[in-house]
C-alpha positions as CSV (number, residue, x, y, z in Angstrom):
1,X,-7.5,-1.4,-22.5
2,X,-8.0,-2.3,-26.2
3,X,-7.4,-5.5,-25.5
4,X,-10.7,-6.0,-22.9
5,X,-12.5,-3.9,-25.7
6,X,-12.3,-6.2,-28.1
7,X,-12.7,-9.2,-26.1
8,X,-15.9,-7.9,-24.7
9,X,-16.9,-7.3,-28.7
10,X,-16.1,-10.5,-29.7
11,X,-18.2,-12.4,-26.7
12,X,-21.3,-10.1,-27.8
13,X,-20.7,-11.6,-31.3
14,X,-21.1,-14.5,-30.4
15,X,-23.7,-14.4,-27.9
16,X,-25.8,-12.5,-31.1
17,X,-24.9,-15.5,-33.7
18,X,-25.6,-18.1,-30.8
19,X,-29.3,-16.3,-30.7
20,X,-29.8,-15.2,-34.1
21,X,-28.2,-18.3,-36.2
22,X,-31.1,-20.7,-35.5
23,X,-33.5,-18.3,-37.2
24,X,-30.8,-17.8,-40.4
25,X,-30.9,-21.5,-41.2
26,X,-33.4,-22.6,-44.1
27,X,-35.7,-24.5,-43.5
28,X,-35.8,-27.7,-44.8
29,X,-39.3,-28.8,-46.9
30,X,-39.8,-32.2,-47.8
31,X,-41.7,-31.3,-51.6
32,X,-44.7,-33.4,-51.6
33,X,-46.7,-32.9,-54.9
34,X,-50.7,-32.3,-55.4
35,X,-51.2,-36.0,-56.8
36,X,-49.3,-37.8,-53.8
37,X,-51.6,-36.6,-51.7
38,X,-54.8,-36.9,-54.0
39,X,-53.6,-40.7,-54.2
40,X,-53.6,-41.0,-50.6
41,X,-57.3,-39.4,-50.8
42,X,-58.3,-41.8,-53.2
43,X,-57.3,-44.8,-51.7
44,X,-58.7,-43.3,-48.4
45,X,-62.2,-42.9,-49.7
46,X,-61.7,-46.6,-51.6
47,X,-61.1,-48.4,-48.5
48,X,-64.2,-46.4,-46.3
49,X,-66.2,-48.1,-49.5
50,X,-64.8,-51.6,-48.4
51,X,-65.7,-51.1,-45.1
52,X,-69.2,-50.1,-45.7
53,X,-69.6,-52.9,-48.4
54,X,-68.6,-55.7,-45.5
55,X,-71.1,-54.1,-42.8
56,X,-73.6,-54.1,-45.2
57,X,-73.0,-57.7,-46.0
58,X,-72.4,-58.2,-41.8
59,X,-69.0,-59.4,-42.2
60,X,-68.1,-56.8,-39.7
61,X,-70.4,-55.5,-37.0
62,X,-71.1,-51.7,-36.6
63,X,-68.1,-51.5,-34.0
64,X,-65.2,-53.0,-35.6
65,X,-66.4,-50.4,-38.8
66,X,-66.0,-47.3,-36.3
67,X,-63.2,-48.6,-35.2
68,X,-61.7,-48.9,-38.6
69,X,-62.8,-46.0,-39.7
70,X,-61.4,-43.6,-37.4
71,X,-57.9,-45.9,-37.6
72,X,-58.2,-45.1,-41.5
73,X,-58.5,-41.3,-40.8
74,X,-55.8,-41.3,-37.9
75,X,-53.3,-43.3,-40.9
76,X,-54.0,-40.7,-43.9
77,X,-53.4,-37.6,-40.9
78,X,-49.9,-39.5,-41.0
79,X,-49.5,-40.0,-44.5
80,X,-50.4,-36.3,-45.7
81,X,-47.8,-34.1,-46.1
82,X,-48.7,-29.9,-46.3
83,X,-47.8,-28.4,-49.5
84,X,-45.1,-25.9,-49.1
85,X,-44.6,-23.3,-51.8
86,X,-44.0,-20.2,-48.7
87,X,-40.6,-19.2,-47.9
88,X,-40.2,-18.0,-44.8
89,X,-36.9,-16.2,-45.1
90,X,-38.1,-13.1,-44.4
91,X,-40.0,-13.6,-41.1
92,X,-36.6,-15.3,-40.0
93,X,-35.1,-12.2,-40.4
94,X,-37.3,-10.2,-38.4
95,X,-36.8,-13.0,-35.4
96,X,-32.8,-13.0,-36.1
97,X,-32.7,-9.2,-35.4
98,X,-34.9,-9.0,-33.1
99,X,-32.9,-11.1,-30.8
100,X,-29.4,-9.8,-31.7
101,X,-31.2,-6.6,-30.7
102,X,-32.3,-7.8,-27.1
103,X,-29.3,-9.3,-26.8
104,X,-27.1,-6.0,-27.1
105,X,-29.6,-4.5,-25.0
106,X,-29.6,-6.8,-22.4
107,X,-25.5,-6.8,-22.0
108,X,-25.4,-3.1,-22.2
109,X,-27.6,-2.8,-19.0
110,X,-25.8,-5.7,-17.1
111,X,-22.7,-4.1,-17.7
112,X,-24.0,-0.8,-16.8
113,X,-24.9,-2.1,-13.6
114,X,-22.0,-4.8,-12.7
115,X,-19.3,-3.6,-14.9
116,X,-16.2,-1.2,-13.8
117,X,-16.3,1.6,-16.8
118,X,-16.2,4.1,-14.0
119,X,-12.9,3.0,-12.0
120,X,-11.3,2.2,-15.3
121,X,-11.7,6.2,-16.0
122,X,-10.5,6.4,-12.3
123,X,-7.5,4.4,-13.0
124,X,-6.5,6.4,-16.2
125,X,-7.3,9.5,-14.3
126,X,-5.4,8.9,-11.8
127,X,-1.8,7.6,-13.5
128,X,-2.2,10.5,-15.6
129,X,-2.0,12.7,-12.3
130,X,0.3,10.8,-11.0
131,X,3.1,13.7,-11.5
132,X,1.0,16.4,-10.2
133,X,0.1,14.4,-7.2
134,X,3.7,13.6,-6.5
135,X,4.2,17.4,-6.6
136,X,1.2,18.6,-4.0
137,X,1.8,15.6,-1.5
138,X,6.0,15.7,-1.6
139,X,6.6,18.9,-2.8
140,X,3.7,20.7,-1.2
141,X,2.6,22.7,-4.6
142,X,-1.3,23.8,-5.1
143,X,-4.1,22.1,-3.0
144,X,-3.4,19.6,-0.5
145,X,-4.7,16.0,-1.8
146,X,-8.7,15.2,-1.2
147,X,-9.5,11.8,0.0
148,X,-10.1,10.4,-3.2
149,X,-7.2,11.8,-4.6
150,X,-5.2,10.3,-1.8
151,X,-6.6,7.3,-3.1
152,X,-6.3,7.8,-6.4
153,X,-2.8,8.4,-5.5
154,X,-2.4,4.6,-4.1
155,X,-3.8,3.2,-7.0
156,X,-1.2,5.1,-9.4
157,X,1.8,4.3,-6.9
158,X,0.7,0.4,-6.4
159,X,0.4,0.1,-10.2
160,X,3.8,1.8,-10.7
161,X,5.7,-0.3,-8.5
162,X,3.8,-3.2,-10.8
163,X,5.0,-2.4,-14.1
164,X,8.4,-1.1,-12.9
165,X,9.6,-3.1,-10.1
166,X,10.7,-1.9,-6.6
167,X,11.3,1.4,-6.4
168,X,12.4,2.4,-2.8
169,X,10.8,6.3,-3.0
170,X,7.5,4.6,-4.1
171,X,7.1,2.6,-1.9
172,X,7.9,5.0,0.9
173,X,5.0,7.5,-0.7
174,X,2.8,4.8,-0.9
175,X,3.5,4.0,2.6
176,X,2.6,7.7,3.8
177,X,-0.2,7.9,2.0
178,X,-1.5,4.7,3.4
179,X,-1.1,6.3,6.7
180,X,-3.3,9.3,6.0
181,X,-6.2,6.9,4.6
182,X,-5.9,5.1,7.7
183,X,-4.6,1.8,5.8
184,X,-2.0,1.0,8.6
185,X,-1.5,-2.8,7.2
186,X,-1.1,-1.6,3.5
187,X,1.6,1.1,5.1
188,X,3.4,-1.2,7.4
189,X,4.0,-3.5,4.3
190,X,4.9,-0.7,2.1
191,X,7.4,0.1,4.7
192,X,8.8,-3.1,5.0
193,X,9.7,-3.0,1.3
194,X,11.2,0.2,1.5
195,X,13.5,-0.6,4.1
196,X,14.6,-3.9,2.7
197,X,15.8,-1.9,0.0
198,X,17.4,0.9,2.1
199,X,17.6,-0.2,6.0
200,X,19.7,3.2,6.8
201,X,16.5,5.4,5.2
202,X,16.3,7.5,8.5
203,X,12.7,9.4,6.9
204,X,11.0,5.5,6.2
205,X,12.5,4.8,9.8
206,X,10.9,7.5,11.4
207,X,7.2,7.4,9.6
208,X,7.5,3.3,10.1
209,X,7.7,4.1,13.7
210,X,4.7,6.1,13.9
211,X,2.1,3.2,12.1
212,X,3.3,1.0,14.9
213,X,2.5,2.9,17.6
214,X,-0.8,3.9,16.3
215,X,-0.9,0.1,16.2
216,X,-0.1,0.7,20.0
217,X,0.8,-3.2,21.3
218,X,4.3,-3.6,23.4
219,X,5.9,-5.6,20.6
220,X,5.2,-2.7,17.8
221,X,6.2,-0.4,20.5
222,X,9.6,-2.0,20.9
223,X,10.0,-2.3,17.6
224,X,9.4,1.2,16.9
225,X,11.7,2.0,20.4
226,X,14.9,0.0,18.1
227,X,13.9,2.1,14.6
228,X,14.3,5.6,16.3
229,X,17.1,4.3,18.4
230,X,18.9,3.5,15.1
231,X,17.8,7.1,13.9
232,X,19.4,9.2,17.0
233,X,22.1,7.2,16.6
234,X,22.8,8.6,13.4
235,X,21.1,12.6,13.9
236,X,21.2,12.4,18.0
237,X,18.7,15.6,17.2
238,X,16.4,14.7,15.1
239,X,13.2,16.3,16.7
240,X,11.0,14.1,15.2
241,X,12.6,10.6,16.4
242,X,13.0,12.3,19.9
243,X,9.3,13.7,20.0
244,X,8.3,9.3,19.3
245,X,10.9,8.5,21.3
246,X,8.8,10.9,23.8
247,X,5.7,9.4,23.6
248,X,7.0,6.0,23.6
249,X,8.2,6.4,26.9
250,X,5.5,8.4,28.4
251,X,3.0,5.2,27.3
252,X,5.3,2.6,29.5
253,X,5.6,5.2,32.1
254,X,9.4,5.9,31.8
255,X,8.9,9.2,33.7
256,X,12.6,10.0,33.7
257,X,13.3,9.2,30.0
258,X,10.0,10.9,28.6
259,X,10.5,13.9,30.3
260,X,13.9,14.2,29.3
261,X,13.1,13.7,25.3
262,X,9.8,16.1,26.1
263,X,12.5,18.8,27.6
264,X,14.4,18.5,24.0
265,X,11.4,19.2,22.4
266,X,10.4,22.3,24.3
267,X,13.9,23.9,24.0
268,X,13.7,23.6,20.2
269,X,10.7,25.3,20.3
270,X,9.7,29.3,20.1
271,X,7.3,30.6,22.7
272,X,4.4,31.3,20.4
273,X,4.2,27.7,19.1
274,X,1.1,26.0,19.1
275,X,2.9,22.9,20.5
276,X,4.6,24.9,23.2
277,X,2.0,24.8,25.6
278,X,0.9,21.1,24.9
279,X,4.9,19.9,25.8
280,X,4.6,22.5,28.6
281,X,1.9,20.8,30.5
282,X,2.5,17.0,29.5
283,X,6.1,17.9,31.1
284,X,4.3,19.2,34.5
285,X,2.0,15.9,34.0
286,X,5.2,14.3,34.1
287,X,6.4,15.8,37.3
288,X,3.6,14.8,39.1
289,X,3.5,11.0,38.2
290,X,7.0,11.1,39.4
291,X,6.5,12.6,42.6
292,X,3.3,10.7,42.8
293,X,5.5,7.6,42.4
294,X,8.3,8.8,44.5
295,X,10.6,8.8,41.8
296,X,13.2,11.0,40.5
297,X,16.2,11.5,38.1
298,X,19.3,10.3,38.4
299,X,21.7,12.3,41.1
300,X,25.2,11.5,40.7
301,X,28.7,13.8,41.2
302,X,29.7,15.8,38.5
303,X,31.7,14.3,35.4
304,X,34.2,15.8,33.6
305,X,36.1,14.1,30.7
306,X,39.0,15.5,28.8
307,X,39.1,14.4,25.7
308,X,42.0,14.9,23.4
309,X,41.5,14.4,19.9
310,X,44.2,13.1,17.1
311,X,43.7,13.1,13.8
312,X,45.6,10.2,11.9
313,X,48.5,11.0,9.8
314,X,47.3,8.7,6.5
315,X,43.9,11.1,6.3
316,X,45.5,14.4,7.0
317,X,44.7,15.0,3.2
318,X,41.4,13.8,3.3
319,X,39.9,16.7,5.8
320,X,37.1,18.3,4.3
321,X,37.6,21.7,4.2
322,X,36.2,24.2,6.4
323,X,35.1,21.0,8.2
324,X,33.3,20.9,11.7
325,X,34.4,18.8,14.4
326,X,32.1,16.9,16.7
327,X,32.6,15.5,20.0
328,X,30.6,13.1,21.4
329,X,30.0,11.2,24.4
330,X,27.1,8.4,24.4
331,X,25.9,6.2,27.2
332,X,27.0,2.3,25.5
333,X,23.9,1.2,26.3
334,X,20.5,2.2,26.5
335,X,19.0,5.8,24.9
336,X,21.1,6.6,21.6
337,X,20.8,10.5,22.5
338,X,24.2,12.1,23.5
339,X,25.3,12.3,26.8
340,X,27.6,15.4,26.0
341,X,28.1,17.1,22.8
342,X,30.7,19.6,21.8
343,X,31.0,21.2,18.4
344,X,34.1,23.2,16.7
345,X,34.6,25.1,13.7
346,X,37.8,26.4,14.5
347,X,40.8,23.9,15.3
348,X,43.8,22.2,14.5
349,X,45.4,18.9,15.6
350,X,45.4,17.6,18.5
351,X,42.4,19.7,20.2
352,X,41.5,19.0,23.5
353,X,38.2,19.6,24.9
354,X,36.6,19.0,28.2
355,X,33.1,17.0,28.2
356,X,31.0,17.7,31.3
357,X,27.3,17.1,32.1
358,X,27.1,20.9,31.3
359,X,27.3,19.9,27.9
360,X,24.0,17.7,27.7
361,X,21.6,17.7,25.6
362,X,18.8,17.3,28.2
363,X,18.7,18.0,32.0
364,X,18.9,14.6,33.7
365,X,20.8,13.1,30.4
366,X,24.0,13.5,31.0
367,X,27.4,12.2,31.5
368,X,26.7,11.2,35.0
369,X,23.9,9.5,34.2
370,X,25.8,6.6,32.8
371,X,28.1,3.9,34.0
372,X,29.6,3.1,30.6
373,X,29.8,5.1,27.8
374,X,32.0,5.8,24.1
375,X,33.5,8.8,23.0
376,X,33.6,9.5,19.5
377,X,34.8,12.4,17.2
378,X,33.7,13.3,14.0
379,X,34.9,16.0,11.5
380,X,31.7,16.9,9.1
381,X,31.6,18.9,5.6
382,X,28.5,21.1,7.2
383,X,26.8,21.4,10.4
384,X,24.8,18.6,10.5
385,X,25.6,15.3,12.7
386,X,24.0,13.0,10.5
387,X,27.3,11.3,8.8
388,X,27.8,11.4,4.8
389,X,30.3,10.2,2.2
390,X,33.9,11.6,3.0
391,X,34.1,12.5,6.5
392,X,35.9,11.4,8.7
393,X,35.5,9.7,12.2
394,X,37.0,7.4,15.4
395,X,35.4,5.5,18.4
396,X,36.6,4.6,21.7
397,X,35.9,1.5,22.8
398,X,33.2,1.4,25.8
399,X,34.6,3.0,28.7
400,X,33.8,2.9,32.2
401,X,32.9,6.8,33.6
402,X,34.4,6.7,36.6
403,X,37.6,5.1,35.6
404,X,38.3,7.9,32.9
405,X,39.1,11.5,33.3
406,X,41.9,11.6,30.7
407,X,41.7,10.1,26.6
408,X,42.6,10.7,23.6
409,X,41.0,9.8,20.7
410,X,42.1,9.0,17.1
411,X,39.9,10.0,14.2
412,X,41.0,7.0,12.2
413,X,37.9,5.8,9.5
414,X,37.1,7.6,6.1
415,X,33.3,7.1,5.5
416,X,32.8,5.5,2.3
């Protein structure tokens, strides 16, 4: 900032000497004394005597003496020089300032009108509040963020990531706030970067997912489909992934699959939610375009696995304690949302359990609802799914449904 100040000072300097200069200079007199030009005079009014002598002796007729007469004046306006005794230093002066003066003036008002003084505050503003808006928008302290200061926000968070580098949690604010002022291409980029630095961040996943639907084309869509697929893979219930998962199939008309992932929602919900009703009636909607199509969910016998699960010997030491254990079973292709999902806090190696399409996590999503599928145990420090440093876990390979009603499984890996 200091730097542009002084550069702007130093072009108005010389803009002002470029004007006032010229007047500074002193003017150069050629001195030309009284009796130069009194001898010019004299030999002036000498020669108009010779030229009256010769027409009065008719050497020269009246003509030629005009003639040489006014050539004699025209040569002495030539040869006549002004005295010059004045010095005009001080009327210089008056002109110098006087256009240093209009010349301030003048680049004040052009500036005033075409210059940026105003977002330059802005900018300083607004990396000075750069804290305090990280607190309202992440933390939700004080005042949710105005408009401007949404965008005042940007501005702090784009010049941040300028002076710093990457920084992956900047770049995923800067995404979300790109989202609320409606800047989808700034937010998908933003995104982009984030996840380039962290492909496994589940929250830049999820809000990365929702710019390209509101984008809304069948490649964004797809695209989005993979990201949340990735995300239930890891937290089979995170609502928010399942509610886009939702929507994503109600737009292609994947009546069986969007009413399932709607069904999810509604059971998560209380009664007096706002949303209830919404998910309520776009689940009857649902209905109807099925039995308007003629279609219907999956009917298939009833599955039961039983599933016996091993812990192995070399991480016996390594349970955490007062771990959880988590069964699942997961169709091996297709929707990333458990087929069957068991959960035990009290057990001790080997455990068997039984997995059955009671245990599903929607109606219609279940174990019969697959052909192949993969069984995999888990054994978490609290009771969430998503998987963390120093758990332990084992997968089966993909199995074919029908052919299994009996397997054991081996909780063999040690997350890093």
């Amino acid at each position: 900032m200091i730097l542009m100040w002084a550069c702007f000072a130093l072009l108005t300097l010389i803009a002002i000497a470029f004007v006032a200069l010229p007047f500074l200079q002193k003017e150069r007199v050629q001195t030309i004394t009284h009796n130069a030009n009194a001898e010019l005079i004299s030999i002036y009014e000498q020669r108009l005597v010779e030229l009256q002598t010769d027409l009065d002796n008719q050497r020269i007729d009246l003509k030629n003496h005009n003639e040489s007469v006014i050539e004699l004046k025209r040569r002495l306006l030539n040869e006549l020089s002004p005295e010059k005794s004045l010095n005009s230093k001080g009327n210089n002066r008056i002109f110098a300032l006087t256009g240093a003066a209009f010349v301030i003036a003048l680049t004040s008002v052009f500036y005033t009108f075409t210059g940026s003084e105003q977002q330059i505050a802005a900018w300083h503003d607004a990396m000075d509040n750069l804290a305090d808006y990280g607190e309202r928008a992440v933390m939700q302290k004080g005042e949710p963020l105005s408009q401007n200061e949404l965008q005042a926000f940007a501005l702090a968070l784009r010049t941040k990531l300028s002076e710093t580098g990457d920084d992956e949690v900047a770049w995923m604010l800067l995404g979300r706030v790109a989202m609320s002022l409606n800047e989808f291409d700034m937010a998908q980029q933003s995104f982009d970067k984030a996840l380039q630095m962290n492909p496994d961040n589940m929250q830049v996943l999820i809000s990365f997912s929702q710019v390209l639907l509101l984008e809304g084309s069948e490649a964004n869509m797809s695209r989005a489909a993979g990201m949340l697929s990735k995300v239930l893979k890891v937290e089979p219930t995170n609502l928010d992934a399942i509610s886009l998962l939702a929507l994503i199939a109600y737009e292609r008309k994947d009546w069986p699959q969007a009413k399932a992932a709607f069904e999810v929602l509604l059971a998560s919900m209380q009664k007096n939610d706002t949303r209830y009703e919404m998910i309520s009636e776009r689940i009857a909607d649902i209905n109807q375009q099925m039995q308007a199509e003629g279609s219907v969910l999956p009917v298939t016998t009833q599955s039961v696995i039983n599933v016996t699960v091993k812990l192995a010997d070399e991480l016996k030491a390594q349970q955490p304690q007062n771990g959880i254990l988590f069964v699942f079973a997961k169709a091996a292709q297709g929707s990333p949302m458990p087929l069957a999902v068991l959960k035990l806090e009290e057990y001790s190696f080997p455990v068997s359990v039984k997995l059955t399409d009671a245990n599903a996590m929607v109606a219609g999503l279940n174990l019969s609802s697959a052909q192949d599928i993969v069984i995999s145990a888990r054994i978490s420090k609290d009771e969430t799914v998503m998987p963390s440093s120093g758990e332990l876990e084992g997968f089966s390979d993909i199995l074919v449904r029908e052919d299994v009603s009996d397997f054991t499984l081996t909780i063999d890996t040690l997350i890093p």
